[in-house]
N, C-alpha and C positions, 0 to 999 in steps of 0.2 A: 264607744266601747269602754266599757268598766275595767278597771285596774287594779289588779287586788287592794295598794294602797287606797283607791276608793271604796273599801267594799268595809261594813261595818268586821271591827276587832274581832275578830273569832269565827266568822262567816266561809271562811275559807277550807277551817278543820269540818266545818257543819258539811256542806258541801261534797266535799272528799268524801265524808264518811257514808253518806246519801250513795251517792254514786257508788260507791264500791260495796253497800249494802246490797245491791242489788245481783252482780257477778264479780269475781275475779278482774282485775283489769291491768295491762301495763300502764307505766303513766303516760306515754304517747296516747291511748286509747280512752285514758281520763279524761286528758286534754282536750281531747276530740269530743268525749261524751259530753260534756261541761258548757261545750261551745254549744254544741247539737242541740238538746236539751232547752237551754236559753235563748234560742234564734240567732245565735253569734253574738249574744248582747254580754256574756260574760268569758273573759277569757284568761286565763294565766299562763304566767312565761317560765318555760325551765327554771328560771331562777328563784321565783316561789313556788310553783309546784314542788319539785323536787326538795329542799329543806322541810317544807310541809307536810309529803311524803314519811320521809326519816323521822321529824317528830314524832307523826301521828304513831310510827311504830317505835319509838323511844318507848312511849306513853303504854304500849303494848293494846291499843284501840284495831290495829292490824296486823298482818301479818305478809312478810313476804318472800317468795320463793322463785328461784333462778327456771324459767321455762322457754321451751323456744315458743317464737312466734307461727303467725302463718306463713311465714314468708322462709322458714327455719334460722332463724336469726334468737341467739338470747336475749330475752330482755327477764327485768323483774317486774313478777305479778306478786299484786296486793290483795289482800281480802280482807273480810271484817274479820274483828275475835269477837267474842259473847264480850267482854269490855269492852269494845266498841260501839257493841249492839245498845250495850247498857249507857253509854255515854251518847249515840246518837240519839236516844230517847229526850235522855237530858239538854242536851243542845237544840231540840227538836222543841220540847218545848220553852226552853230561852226564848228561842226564835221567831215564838209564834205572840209570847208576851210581850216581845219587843216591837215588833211590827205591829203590832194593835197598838202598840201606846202610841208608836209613833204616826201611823192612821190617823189618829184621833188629834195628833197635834197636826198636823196637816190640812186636816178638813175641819179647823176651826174657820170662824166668820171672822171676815177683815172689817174693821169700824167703817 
């Protein structure tokens, strides 16, 4: 299982913002999508989740609001802002230059 410390510098914000482009989510439910998602191959712990969270809404990339759950329980739910939207573009494509290069370093030929 992959550990955010294994995961390339920045990969994490990318992620988060992927996932929450998509609906509203608490971060219990991030967590859970995250795992889901990647076959259980990627996971994080409260303790990066959560500061990653707060960041991304430092940065104003989200947004978040006190709701209850299904279970009527409060938790905080996150969503994209159009900033976010605009920076998961960017990230988005970082992501996809970065992986190619590094493809390509990968499936070189060994002497």
């Amino acid at each position: 299982m992959s550990r955010p410390s294994d995961l390339v510098q920045g990969t994490l914000d990318l992620l988060l913002l992927k996932i929450l482009a998509l609906e509203p989510l608490n971060g219990y439910a991030v967590s859970l999508r995250l795992r889901q998602v990647s076959g259980d191959v990627l996971q994080v712990s409260d303790g990066s989740l959560y500061p990653a969270l707060h960041k991304l809404e430092q940065e104003g990339w989200i947004t978040a609001e006190w709701k209850p759950t299904e279970n009527n329980r409060r938790a905080k739910y996150y969503s994209l802002t159009g900033l976010g939207r605009t920076q998961l573009e960017k990230e988005s494509a970082n992501w996809s230059r970065l992986s190619v290069a590094i493809s390509n370093v990968v499936k070189l030929k060994e002497a």
